[in-house]
C-alpha positions, -999 to 999 in steps of 0.1 A, spaced: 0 0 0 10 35 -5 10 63 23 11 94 3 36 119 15 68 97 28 85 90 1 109 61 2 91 52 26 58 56 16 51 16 6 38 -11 35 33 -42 30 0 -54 43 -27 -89 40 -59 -89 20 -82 -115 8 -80 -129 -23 -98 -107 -51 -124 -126 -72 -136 -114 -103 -166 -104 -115 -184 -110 -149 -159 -91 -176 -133 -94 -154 -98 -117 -152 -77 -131 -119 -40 -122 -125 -14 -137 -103 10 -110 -109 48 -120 -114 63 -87 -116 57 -52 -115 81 -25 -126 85 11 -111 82 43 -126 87 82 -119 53 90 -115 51 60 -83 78 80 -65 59 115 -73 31 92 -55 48 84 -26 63 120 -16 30 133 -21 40 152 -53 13 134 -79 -17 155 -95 -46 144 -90 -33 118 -60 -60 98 -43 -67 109 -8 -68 79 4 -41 47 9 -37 25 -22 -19 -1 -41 7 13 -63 27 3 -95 6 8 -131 32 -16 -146 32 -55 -140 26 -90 -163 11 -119 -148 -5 -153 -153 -41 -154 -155 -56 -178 -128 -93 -174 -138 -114 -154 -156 -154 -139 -149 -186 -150 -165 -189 -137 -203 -148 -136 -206 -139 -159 -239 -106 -140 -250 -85 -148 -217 -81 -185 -203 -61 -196 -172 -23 -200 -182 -26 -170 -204 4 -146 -199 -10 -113 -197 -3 -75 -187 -26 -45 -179 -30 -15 -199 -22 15 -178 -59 29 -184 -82 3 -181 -113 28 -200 -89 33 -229 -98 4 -255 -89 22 -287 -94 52 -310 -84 87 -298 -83 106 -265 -116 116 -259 -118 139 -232 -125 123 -197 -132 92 -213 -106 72 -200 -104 92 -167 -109 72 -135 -94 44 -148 -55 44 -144 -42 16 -123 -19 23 -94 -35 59 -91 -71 62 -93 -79 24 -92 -58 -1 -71 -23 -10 -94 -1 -40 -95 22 -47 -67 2 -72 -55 3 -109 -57 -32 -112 -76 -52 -84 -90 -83 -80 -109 -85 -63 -143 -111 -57 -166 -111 -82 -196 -111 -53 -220 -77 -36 -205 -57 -67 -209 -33 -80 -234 -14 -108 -247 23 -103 -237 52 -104 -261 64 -142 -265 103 -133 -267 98 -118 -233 99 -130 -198 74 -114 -171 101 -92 -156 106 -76 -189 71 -78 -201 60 -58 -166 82 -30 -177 60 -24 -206 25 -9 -199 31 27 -188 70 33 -200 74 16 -230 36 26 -246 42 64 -237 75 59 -261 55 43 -287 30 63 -287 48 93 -290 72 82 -319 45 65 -341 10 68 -328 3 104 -320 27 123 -353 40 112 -383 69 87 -379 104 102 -385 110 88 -418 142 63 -419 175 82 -413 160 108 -393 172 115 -357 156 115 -324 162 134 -292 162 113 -258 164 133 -220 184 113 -194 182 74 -188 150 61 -174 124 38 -189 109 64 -214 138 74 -227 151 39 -229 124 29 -249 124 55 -272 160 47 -279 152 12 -284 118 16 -311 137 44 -328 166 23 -338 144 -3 -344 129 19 -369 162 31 -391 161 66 -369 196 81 -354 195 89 -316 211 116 -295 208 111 -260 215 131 -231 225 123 -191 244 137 -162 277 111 -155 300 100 -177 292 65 -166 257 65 -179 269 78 -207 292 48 -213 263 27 -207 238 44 -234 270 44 -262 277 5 -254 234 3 -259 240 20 -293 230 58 -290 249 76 -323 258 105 -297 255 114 -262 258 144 -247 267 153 -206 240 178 -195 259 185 -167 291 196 -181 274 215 -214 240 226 -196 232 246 -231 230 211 -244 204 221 -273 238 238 -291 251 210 -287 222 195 -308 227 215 -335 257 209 -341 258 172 -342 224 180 -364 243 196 -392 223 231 -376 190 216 -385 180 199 -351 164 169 -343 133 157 -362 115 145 -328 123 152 -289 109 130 -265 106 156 -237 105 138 -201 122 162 -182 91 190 -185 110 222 -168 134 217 -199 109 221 -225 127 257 -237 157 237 -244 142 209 -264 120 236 -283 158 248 -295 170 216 -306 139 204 -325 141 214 -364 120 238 -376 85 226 -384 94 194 -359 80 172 -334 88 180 -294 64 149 -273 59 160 -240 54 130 -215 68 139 -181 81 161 -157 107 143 -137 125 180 -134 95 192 -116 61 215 -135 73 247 -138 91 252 -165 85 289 -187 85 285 -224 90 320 -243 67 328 -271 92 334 -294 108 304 -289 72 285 -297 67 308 -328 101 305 -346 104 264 -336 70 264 -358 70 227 -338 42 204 -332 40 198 -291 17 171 -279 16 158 -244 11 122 -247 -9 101 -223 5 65 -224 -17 48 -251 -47 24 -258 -52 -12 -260 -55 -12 -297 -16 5 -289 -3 -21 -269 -8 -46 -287 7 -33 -322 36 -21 -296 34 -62 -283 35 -77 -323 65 -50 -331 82 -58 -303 84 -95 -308 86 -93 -344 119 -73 -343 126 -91 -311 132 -63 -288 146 -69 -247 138 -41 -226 170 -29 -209 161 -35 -172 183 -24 -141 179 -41 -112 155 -68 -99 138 -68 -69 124 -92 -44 88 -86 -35 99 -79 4 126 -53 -12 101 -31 -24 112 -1 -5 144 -9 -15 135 -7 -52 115 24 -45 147 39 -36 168 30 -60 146 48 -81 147 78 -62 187 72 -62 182 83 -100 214 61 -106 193 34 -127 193 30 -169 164 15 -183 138 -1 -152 133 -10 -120 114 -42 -111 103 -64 -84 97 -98 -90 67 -117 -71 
């Protein structure tokens, strides 16, 4: 359970009954779960929108299913299965409030838990290349990543480059599809040890924020003076920045704000970029699962971290708070 407001610390482990589900509805015994930024935001009380009340956390797990409710055909027991991150969101575009009330690990009950309930409908098949520590890392990171690089603009075309902010899951990700897809990717982070890491992953350049804070020149240069064709911006507060380094007429994605909300963007800066900024919302179940058929078509590993023990959950919780991780946290059941 989570304890808004104490950050590491926030998480207790406590004993409930066994859920049961009801018609449209599928048991999961969860094997993993995997963290992100937003559960730590949670925990130190920092989250919009956080539930005034104590809940299970973690949008992001893969399970087993162990039985399924009356009218349920799609899903049998043995089925290897993961939740989509809004369980309202089925397909077609964002409709305003229509998938509200229905994130997991936020407004509804999430997945560190050793057997949840989901609706039928916000459940999908899992990748078969991947095992349920790497499939848990999927739902909330790894969707926001696609969805922002081929769901919500036009793809960069082959050859094109991308722009990734720091090392964790989203940024990972976008790495990861974008090479997939014939793009170039310049990355940034804060230690020359991470930056080891991301050129032995296979980022074409990577660049210290730390030691060249007006990293978007940076940018340009490696970009010929055009910029980037796409910024995946997780960061939020560096949104000025990333509205520098995009090409004109570009793409900036806006999908987090792990450097805190407030940010100031000038106007000028908006009007000569000429770019197209969309906040992206993690992704549908019609998403996930063309995300699920790429990524075991291509055959795609998600670049996790560490592993945790269920009883380590703190610990993992931490860790993510350490910001020292590349790629994901999980905790295994």
């Amino acid at each position: 359970m989570t304890e808004p407001g104490k950050g590491a610390d926030a998480w207790k482990q406590v004993t409930r009954t066994d859920p049961v589900p009801s018609p449209g509805q599928v048991l999961i015994a969860v094997r993993a779960a995997s963290l992100n930024y937003r559960d730590l935001m949670q925990a130190k009380g920092l989250y919009p929108g956080l539930p005034k009340r104590e809940f299970i956390p973690l949008s992001d797990g893969a399970g087993e299913v162990v039985a399924v409710g009356e009218g349920v055909t799609q899903f049998h027991a043995g089925d290897r299965v993961a939740g989509n991150f809004f369980q309202n969101w089925v397909s077609g575009p964002v409709q305003t409030g229509g998938f509200r009330g229905s994130d997991l690990g936020g407004t509804l009950d999430g997945m560190l838990a050793e057997k949840v309930v989901l609706n039928a409908s916000g459940v999908v098949q899992i990748p078969a290349n991947l095992t349920y520590a790497e499939a848990s890392t999927l739902p909330c990171a790894a969707l926001t990543a696609w969805h922002a690089l081929f769901e919500e603009t036009t793809p960069v075309r082959p050859g094109g480059t991308v722009l990734t902010l720091g090392t964790g899951g989203v940024s990972i990700f976008a790495f990861q599809f974008a090479k997939a897809a014939g793009l170039r990717v310049i990355g940034t982070s804060s230690t020359d040890a991470k930056l080891e890491r991301m050129r032995k992953l296979g980022f074409d350049h990577v660049i210290n924020y730390k030691t060249v804070p007006e990293w978007q020149d940076k940018v340009r240069e490696l970009t010929g003076g055009q910029g980037v064709d796409h910024v995946i911006e997780v960061a939020g507060a560096t949104l000025e920045q990333s509205l520098k380094s995009v090409r004109y007429a570009g793409a900036v994605s806006l999908v987090g704000g792990v450097a805190g909300w407030n940010g100031q963007v000038a106007l000028t800066s908006l009007l000569m970029s000429a770019a197209r900024i969309r906040t992206i919302a993690v992704g549908s179940v019609a998403m996930f699962k063309a995300m699920n058929q790429a990524i075991e078509e291509l055959q795609i590993k998600p670049v996790i971290d560490e592993v945790f023990s269920f009883e380590q959950a703190s610990q993992a919780l931490a860790k993510l708070e350490s910001g020292t991780h590349v790629g994901k946290i999980v905790i295994r059941m």
